[in-house]
VOGU-3710 file (C-alpha; in Angstrom, 3 decimals, decimal comma):
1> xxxxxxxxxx> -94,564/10,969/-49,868  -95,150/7,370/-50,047  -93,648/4,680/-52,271  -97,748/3,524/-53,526  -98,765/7,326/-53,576  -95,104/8,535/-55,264  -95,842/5,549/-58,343  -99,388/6,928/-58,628  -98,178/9,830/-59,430  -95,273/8,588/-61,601
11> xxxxxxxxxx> -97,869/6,607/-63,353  -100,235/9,758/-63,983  -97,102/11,858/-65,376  -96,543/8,722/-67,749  -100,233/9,239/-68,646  -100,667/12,622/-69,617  -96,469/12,910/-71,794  -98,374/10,050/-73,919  -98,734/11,620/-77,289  -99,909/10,236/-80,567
21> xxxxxxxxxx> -97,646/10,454/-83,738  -98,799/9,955/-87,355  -96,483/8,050/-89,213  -96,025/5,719/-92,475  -97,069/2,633/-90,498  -100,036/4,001/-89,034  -100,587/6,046/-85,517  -98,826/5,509/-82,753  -98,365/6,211/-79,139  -94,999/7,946/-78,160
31> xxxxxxxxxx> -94,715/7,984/-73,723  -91,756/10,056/-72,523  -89,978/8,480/-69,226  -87,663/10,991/-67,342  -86,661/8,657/-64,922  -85,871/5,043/-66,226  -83,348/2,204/-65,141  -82,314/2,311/-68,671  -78,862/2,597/-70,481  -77,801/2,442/-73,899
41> xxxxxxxxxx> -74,502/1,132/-72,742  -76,037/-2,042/-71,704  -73,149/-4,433/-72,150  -70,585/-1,945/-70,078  -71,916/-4,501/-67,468  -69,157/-6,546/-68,566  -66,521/-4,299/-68,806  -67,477/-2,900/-65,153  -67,091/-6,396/-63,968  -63,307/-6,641/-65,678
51> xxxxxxxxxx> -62,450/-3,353/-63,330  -63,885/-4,761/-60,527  -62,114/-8,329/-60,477  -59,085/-7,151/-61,503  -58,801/-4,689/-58,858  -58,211/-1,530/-61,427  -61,055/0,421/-60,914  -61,142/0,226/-56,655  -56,944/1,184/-56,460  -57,674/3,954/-59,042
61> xxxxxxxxxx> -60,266/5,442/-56,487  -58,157/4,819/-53,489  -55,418/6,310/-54,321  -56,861/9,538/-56,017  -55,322/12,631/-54,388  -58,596/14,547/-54,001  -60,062/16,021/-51,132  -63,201/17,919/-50,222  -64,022/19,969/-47,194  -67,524/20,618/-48,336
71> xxxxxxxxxx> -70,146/17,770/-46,878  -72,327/18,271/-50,053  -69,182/17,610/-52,298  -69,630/14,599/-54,708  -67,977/11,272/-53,768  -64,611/10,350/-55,352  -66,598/7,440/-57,359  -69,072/9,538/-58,559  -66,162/12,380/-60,315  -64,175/9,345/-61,612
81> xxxxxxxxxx> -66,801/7,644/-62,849  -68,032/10,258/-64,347  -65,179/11,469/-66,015  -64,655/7,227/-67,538  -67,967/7,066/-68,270  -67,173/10,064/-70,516  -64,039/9,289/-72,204  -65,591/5,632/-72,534  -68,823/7,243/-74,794  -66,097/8,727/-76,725
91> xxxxxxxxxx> -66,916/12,511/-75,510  -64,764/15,715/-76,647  -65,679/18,132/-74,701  -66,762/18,333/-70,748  -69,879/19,652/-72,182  -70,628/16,201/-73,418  -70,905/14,505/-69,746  -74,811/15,725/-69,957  -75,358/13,039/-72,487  -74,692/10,304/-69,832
101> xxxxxxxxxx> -76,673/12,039/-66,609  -79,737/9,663/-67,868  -77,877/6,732/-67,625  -80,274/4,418/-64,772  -77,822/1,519/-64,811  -74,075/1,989/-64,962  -73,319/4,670/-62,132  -74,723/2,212/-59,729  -73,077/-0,809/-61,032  -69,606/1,513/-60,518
111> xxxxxxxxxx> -70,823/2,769/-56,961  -72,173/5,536/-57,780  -74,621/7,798/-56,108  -74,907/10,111/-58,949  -73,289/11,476/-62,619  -72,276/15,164/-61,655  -72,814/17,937/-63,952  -69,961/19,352/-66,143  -68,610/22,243/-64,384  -68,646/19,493/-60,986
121> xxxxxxxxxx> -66,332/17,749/-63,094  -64,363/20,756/-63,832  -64,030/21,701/-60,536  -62,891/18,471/-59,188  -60,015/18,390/-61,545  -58,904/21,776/-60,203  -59,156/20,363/-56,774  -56,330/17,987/-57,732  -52,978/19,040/-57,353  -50,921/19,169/-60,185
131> xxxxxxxxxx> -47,580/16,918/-58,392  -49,821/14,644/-57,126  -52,709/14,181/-59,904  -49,862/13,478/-62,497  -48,212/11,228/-60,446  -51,414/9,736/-58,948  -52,027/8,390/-63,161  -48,401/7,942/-64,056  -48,417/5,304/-61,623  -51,726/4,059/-62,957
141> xxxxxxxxxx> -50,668/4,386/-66,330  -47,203/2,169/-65,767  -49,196/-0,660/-63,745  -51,442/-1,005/-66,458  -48,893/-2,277/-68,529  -45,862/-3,638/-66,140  -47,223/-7,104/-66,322  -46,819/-7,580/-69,935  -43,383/-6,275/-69,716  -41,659/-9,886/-69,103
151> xxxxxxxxxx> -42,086/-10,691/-72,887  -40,222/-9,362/-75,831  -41,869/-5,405/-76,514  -40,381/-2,404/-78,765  -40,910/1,695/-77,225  -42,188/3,442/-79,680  -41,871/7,160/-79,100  -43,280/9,899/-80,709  -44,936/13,828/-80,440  -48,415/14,307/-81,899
161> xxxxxxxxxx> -49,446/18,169/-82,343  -53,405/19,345/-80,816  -54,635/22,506/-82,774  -56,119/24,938/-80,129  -58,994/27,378/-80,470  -58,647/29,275/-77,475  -56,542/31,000/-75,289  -55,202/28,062/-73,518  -51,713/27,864/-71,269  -49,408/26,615/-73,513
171> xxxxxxxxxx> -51,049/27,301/-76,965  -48,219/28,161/-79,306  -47,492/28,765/-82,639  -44,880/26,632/-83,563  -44,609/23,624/-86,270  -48,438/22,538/-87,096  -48,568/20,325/-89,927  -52,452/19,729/-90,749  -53,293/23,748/-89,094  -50,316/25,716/-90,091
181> xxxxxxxxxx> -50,568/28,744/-87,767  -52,609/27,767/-85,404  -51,642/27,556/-81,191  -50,944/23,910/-80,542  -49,906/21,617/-77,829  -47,684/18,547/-77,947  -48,375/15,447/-76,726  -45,119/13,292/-76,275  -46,178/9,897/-76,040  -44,167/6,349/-75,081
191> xxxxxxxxxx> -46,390/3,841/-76,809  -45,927/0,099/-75,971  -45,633/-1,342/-79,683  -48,223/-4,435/-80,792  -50,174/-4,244/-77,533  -50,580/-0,353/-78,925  -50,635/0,780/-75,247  -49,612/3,875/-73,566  -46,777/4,242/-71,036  -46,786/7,453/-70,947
201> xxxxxxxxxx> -47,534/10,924/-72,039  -46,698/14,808/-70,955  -48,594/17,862/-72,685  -45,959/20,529/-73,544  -46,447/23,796/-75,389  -46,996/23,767/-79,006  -43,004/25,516/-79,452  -41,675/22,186/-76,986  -42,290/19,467/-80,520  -38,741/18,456/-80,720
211> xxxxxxxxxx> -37,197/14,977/-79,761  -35,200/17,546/-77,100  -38,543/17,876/-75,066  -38,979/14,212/-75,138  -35,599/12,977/-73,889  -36,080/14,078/-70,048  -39,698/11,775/-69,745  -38,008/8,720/-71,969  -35,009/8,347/-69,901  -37,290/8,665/-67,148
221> xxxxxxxxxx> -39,381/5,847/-67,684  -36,129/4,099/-69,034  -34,674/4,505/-65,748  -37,810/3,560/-63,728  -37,129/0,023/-65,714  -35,570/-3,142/-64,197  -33,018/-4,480/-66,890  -35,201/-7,816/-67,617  -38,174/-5,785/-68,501  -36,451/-2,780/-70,418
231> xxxxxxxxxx> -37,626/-2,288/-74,272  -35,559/-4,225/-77,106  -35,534/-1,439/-79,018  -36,702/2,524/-78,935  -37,862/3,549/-82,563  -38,904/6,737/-83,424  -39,180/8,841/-86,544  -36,328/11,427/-87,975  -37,524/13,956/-84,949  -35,471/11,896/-82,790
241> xxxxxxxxxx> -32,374/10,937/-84,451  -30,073/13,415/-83,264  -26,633/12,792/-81,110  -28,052/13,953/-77,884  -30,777/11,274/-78,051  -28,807/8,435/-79,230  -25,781/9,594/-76,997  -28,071/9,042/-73,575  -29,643/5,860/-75,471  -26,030/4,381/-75,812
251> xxxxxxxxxx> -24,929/5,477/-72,404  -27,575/3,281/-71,314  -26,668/0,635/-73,605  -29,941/1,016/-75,177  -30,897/-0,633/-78,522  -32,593/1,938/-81,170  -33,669/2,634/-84,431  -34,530/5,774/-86,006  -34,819/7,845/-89,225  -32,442/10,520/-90,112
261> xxxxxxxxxx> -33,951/13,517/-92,066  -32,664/13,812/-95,514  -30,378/17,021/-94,976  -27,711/17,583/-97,143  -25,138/15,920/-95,704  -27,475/12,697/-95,491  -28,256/13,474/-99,330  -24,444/14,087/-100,109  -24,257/10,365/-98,406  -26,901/8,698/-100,817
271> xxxxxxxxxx> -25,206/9,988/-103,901  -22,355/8,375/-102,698  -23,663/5,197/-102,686  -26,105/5,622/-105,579  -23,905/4,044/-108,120  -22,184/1,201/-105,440  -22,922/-2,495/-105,814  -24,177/-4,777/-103,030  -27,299/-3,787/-102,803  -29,728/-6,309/-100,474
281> xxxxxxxxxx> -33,412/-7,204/-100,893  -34,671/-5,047/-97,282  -38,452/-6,414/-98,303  -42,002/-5,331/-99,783  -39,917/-3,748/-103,139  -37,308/-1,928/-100,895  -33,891/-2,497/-101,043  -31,344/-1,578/-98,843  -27,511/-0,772/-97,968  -25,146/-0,582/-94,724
291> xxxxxxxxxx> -22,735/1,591/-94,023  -21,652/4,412/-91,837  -21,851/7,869/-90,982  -20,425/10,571/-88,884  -23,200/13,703/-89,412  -21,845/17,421/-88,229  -22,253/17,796/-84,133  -21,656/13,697/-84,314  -19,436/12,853/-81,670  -18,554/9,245/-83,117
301> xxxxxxxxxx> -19,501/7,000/-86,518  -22,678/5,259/-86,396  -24,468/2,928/-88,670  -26,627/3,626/-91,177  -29,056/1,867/-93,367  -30,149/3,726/-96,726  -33,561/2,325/-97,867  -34,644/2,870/-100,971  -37,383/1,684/-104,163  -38,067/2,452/-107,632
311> xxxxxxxxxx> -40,488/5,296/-108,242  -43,906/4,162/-109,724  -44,960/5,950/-112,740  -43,723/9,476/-114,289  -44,970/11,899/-111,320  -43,148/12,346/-108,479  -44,665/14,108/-105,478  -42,440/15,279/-102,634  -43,058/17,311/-99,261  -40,438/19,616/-97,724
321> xxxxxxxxxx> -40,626/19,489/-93,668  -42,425/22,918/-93,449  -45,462/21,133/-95,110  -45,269/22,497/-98,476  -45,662/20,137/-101,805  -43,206/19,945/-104,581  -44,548/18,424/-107,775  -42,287/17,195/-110,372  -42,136/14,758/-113,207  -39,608/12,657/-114,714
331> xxxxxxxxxx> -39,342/12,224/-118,041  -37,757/9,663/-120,800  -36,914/9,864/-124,556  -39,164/6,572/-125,516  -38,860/7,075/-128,886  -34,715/6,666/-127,940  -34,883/3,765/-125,709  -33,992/5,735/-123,049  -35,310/3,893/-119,316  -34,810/6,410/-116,410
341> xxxxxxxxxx> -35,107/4,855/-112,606  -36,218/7,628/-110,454  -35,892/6,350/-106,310  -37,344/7,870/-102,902  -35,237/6,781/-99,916  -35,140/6,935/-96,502  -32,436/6,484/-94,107  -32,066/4,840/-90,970  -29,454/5,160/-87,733  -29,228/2,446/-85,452
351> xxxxxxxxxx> -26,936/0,594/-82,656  -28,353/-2,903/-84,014  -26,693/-5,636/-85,249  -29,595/-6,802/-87,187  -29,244/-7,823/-90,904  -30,465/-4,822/-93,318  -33,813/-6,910/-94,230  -35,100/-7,093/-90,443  -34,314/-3,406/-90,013  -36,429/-2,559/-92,488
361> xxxxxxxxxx> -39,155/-4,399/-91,606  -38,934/-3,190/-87,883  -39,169/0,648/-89,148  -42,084/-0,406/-91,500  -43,719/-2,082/-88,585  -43,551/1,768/-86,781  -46,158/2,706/-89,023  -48,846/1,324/-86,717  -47,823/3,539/-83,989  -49,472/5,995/-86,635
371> xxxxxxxxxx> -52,798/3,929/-86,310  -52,412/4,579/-82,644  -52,199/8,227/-82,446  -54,778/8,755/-85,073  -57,396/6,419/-82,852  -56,615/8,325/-79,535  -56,789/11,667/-81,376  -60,011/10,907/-83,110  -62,472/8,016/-81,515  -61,356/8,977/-77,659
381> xxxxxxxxxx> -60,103/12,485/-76,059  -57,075/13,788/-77,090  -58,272/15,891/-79,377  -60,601/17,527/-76,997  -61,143/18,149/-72,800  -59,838/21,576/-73,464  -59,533/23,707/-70,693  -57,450/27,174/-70,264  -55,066/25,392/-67,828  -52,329/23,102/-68,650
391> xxxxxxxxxx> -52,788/21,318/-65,830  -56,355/19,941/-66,368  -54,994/19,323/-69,851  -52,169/16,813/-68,370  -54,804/15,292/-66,157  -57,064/14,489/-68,874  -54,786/13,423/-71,099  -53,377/10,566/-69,056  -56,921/9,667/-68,180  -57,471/9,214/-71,455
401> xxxxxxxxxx> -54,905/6,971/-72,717  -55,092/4,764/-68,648  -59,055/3,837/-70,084  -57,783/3,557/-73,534  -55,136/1,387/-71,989  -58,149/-0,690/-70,002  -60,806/-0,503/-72,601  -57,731/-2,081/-74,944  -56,977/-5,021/-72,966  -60,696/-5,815/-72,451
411> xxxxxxxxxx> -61,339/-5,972/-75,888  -57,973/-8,311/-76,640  -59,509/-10,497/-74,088  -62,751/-10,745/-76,145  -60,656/-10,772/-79,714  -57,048/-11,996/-79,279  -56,622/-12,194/-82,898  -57,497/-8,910/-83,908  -56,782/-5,416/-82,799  -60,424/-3,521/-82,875
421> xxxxxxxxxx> -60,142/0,027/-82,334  -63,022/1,992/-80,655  -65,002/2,931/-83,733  -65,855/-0,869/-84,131  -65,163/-2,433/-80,538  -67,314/0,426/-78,844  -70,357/-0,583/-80,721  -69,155/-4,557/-80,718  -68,868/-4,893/-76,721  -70,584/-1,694/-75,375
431> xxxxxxxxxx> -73,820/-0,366/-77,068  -77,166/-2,440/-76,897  -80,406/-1,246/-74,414  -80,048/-2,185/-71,277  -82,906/-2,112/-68,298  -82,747/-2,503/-64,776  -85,455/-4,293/-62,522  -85,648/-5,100/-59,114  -87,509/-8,183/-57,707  -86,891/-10,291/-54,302
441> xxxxxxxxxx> -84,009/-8,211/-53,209  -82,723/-9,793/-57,089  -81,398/-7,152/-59,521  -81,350/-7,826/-63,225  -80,280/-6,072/-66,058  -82,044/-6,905/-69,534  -79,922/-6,607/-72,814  -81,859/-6,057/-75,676  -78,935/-5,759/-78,955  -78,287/-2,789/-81,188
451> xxxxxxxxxx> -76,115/-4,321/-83,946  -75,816/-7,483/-86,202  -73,108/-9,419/-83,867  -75,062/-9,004/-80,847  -75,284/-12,800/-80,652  -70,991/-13,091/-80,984  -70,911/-10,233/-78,261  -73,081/-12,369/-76,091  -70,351/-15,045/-76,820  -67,462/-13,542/-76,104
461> xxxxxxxxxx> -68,989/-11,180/-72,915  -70,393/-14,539/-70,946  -66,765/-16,483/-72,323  -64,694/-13,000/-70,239  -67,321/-13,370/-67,500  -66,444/-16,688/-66,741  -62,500/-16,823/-67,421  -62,172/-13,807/-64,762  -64,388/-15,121/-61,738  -62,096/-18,568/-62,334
471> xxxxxxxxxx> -59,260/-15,957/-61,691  -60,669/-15,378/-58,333  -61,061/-18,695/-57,869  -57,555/-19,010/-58,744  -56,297/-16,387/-56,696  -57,790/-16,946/-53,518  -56,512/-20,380/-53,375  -53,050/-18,828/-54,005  -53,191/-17,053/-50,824  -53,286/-13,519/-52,754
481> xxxxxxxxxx> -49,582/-14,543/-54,267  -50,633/-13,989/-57,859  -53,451/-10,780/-58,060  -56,507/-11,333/-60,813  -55,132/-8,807/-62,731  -51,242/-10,622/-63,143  -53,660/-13,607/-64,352  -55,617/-11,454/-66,821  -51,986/-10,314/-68,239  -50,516/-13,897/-68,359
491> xxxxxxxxxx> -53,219/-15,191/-70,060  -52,852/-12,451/-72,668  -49,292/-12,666/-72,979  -49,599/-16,919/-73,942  -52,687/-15,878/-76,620  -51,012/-13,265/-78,332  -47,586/-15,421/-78,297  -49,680/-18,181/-79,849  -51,190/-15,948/-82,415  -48,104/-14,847/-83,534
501> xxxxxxxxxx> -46,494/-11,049/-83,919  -48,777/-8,059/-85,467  -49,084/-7,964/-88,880  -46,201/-5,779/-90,789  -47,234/-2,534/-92,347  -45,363/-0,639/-95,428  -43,715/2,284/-95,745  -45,550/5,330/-95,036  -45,858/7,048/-98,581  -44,233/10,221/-97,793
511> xxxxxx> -41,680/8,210/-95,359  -38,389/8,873/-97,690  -39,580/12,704/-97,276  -39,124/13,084/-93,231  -42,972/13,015/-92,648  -44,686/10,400/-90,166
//
């Protein structure tokens, strides 16, 4: 069929799916277009041109270990853009991907030929071998962050549970705190601390929670470390202060800082010093006092910092580790004069030498790991891409948190000063109509805005535009010495140091009771 004769007849099916509609303001025409150069992830333009410049989104292609035998299989662009396209509207489910199959603008502005169907998707993740697809986005996963490495950063560990509804590999019952009973994976996750970037993460089954499981993958990427761009510190929560961990940790001369749970011998500890002078202002109402401590299965002392802050108010809520609330009140004579001080502690075991104020304020600052986990869980994937494999499960998983990782640094580049999760940066930097058209061998895509800081995004998109095609500038006449990409991080690294660090966060309010 010809091109005049094919829009003739494009133009008569655009005649006859023209309907009228009766509404408030009056009648109106409604046309229905099937195929249109249209998006509503107009300003992904943008973003597409960060992965292209920087060199990201070509060596994540390259080096993907799948293979076809089949001439009619899809292209590796078209599966991994796909599956980003995906994870970048926010999808769940593989179900989802039919939401984007309309999109007329950004599969061919990523190379694409096409957006395959779900179960394509599916099948291309089997196709990739387990060794080779984990390593294939570990790699990924530690170059996405080894340039920022050079400059002061804290490890933040930590093992986030996934309720399961299925009969997946792996689905356990073990410790669920929010679905008690339910089959569960882990997700053991190295987080880089103030970027809020992943280094890693391994799926384990829902019984594999403990700090135990973590060890083998932190020493790991420990090891994998040169000594000038190791962490300053490893913090984690009370699941990971036990003498095995900190053992390896000091082996490796290692800085840390974690919380003990409040067992009895930890308690027995407190009341020792309940009633001891020299207690020091550790900040936001808290104060604080050093000593040491040699727990059962302890192979040597170690020091410990016991936290603690008057109770507000007559009611005092408290949650034992297996989930379950204990309500209590305390209660004073008035009429006698009588004052009683109720406290909630929590307890801290480090290798530090800081003073007792900083270390408080560096565990309080772990409470926007929390932020982390909860935005990953809940605005991108990892609480979804379910499949009954593990292995699909560890693929998409560390898919997740490498565009997380990307979509993270894009959006620092467009707001240094604040960190915007998805929920507001998606919308911000990604969502406004965008159409297509062709003219003199000239394409151009038409942005028509969706929200109230469309103008600001316009700002900021043309301000990245600019700054990374100087990087190629810059680069080429450097003879390929210094990538686009080691730019991009550099110039991160010098905003964010000018900005100054993250701002600090309290204590959790069930911290002093092992949760968080």
């Amino acid at each position: 069929m010809g091109e005049s004769k094919l829009k003739r007849l494009k133009a008569k099916q655009m005649q006859m799916s023209c309907a009228g509609v009766q509404t408030a303001g009056g009648r109106v025409q409604v046309r229905w277009e099937a195929d249109s150069a249209a998006t509503p992830m107009g300003q992904l333009a943008y973003f597409i041109e960060f992965l292209t410049l920087t060199g990201l989104w070509s060596g994540w292609q390259e080096r993907c270990p799948l293979s076809y035998t089949s001439p009619n299989a899809p292209s590796k662009a078209d599966v991994l853009g796909t599956w980003m396209l995906s994870i970048l509207s926010g999808h769940r489910r593989y179900s989802h991907v039919t939401t984007i199959r309309c999109d007329g603008v950004n599969p061919g502005l990523l190379g694409m030929s096409k957006v395959i169907s779900e179960d394509a998707l599916r099948r291309a993740l089997v196709a990739i071998g387990e060794p080779e697809g984990v390593a294939w986005l570990d790699a990924h996963l530690r170059e996405s962050t080894a340039p920022l490495l050079d400059a002061p950063w804290i490890l933040d560990i930590d093992t986030t549970i996934k309720p399961l509804y299925g009969k997946q590999e792996g689905a356990v019952v073990s410790y669920n705190p929010h679905k008690p009973g339910r089959p569960s994976h882990s997700y053991h996750t190295y987080l880089m601390a103030g970027l809020r970037l992943v280094m890693g993460i391994e799926v384990k089954a829902g019984n594999e929670h403990s700090g135990s499981h973590t060890l083998p993958g932190l020493l790991r990427l420990l090891d994998e470390l040169p000594t000038e761009r190791k962490p300053k510190m490893v913090r984690g929560d009370c699941g990971f202060g036990s003498d095995a961990i900190m053992r390896a940790l000091e082996e490796r001369r290692q800085p840390y800082l974690f919380k003990l749970r409040l067992s009895k011998n930890v308690k027995r500890h407190i009341e020792r010093l309940f009633r001891v002078s020299g207690w020091t202002d550790a900040g936001q109402g808290w104060e604080g006092m050093d000593s040491t401590l040699a727990l059962t299965g302890w192979e040597a002392k170690r020091r410990v910092v016991v936290l603690r802050r008057p109770l507000q108010g007559e009611m005092l809520v408290a949650q034992e580790d297996n989930g379950q609330q204990l309500l209590g009140f305390i209660e004073a004579d008035r009429k006698a004069g009588k004052h009683i001080t109720g406290y909630e502690y929590a307890v801290l075991v480090t290798n530090l030498d800081h003073e007792v104020l900083s270390l408080g304020q560096l565990y309080r600052d772990r409470a926007d790991a929390e932020n982390t986990f909860d935005e990953l869980k809940n605005q991108w994937g990892w609480g979804g891409f379910t499949t009954h494999d593990l292995h699909r499960c560890q693929l998409s998983a560390r898919a997740v948190a490498l565009i997380y990782n990307w979509w993270s640094l894009f959006v620092r580049l467009a707001s240094p000063e604040a960190r915007r999760e998805a929920i507001t940066s998606r919308p911000w930097l990604m969502s406004s109509v965008g159409r297509r058209t062709e003219h003199a061998g000239q394409t151009t895509i038409t942005l028509t805005g969706l929200h109230a800081h469309f103008g600001k995004a316009r700002q900021v998109l043309m301000r990245i535009s600019s700054q990374l095609q100087a990087w190629v500038t810059e680069a080429a006449e450097q003879f390929n010495v210094t990538s686009v990409w080691q730019l991009c991080c550099n110039h991160l690294k010098l905003t964010l140091a000018a900005i100054g660090p993250p701002p600090t966060f309290n204590l959790l309010a069930n911290h002093a009771n092992g949760v968080g």
